[in-house]
N, C-alpha and C positions, 0 to 999 in steps of 0.2 A: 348521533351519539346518545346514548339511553345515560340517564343521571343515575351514579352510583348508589345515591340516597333513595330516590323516590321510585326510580326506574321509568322516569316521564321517556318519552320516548324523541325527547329533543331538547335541544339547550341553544343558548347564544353564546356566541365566542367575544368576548370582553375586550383579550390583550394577545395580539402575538408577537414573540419573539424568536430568533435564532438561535439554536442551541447547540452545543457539541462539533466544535468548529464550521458550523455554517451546513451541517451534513440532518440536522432536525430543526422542526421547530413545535416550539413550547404555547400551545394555547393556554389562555385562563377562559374558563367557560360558566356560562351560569344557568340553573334551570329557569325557564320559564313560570315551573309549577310550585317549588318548593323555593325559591331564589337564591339556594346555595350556588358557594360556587365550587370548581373543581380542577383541575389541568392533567392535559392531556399531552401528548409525546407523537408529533408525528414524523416517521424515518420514509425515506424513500427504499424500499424494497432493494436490495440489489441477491438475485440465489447464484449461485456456483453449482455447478452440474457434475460430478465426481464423475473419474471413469468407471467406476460400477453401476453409475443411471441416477446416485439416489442423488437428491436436490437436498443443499441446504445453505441458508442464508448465509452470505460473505462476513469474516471476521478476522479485522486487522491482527485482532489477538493470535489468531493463527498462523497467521502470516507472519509475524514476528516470532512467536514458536519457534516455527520452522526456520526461519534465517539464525535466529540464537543458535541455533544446533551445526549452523555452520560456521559460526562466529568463535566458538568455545575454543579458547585458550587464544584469541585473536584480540586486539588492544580495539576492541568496538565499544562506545559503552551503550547505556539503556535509551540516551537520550538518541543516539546516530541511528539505534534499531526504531524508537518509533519517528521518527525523522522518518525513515526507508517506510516503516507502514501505512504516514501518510499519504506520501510519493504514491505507493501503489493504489491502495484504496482511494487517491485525486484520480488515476492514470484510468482505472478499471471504471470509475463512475462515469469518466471522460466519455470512453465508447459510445452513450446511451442504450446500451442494452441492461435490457430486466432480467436475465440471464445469461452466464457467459461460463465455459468450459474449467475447469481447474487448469489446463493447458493454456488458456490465457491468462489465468493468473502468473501462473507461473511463469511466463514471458513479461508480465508485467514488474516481476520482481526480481527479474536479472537483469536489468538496465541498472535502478537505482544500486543495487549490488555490489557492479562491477567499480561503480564510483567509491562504494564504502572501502572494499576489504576485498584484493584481489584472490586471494587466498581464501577466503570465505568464498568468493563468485566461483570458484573450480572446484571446493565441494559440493556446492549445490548444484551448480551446473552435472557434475558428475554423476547426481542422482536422478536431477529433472528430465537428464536425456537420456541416463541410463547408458552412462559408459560402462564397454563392454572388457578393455582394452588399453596396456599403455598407448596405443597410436592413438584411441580417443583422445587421451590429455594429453599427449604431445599436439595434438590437431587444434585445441581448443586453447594451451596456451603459446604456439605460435599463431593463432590468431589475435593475441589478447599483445604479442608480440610484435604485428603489424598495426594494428589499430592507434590510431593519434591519440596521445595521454589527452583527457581531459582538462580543459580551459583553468586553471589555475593550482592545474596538479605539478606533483613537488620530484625532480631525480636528483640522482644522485650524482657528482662530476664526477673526475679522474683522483681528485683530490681527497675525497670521500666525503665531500661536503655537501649540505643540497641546497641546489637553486630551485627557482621556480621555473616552471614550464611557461611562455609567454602563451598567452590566448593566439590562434589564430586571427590575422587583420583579415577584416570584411572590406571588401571595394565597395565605397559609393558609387553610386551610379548618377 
């Protein structure tokens, strides 16, 4: 790392720390030649490969963009979207890969999704898969229709009243 001031062509790293939920970390650095000091920002790389080839670095920001737009006039607020951005951006880092498709983003952000805002998961499902068809979304929400509600999700009884859904019991073994 060349020193901003002097341009010595090395320094010492002083202090590091974790920054940016555990996703950087923050050195203090000092030169050797000039003894200033200075800090630096290191991120681990993650790019997204579009389907037109071009590469460009992964951004929660976008990713939450893009679920806002399925979310709109849906009782989500700012805090459950970036809640879903970290979900994915932990899910996507998970892999260890230094590149990974827009197509696995996009599978990464219909899990947390479907948890949020089921009405949200079948617009955006609708675009990511590129329904052609009402038998697409009839396909997609009697699937969503088979599938066991999630572990402390809430229906409605005959009464009109909502219980909660019990977690599925795990067998010790």
């Amino acid at each position: 790392m060349h020193c901003p001031f002097c341009r010595h062509s090395d320094s010492r790293v002083v202090d590091s720390r974790t920054a940016d939920d555990g996703t950087a970390i923050r050195r203090r650095r000092q030169c050797p030649d000039c003894s200033r000091r200075f800090t630096t920002v290191e991120n681990a790389s993650l790019m997204v490969i579009k389907r037109s080839g071009v590469t460009e670095p992964f951004s929660r920001g976008k990713v939450i963009a893009g679920v806002r737009k399925a979310c709109q006039g849906r009782p989500v607020t700012e805090d459950a979207l970036a809640q879903l951005g970290q979900r994915v951006e932990e899910a996507v880092r998970a892999t260890g890969s230094a590149e990974l498709s827009a197509h696995d983003v996009g599978l990464a952000i219909l899990g947390p999704l479907q948890d949020l805002d089921l009405v949200a998961y079948l617009r955006f499902a609708s675009v990511y898969r590129a329904f052609e068809s009402l038998e697409d979304f009839e396909a997609a929400i009697a699937e969503l229709r088979d599938a066991p509600p999630p572990p402390g999700a809430q229906e409605k009884d005959e009464a009109g009243g909502v219980t909660e859904v019990p977690a599925p019991a795990v067998a010790a073994d």
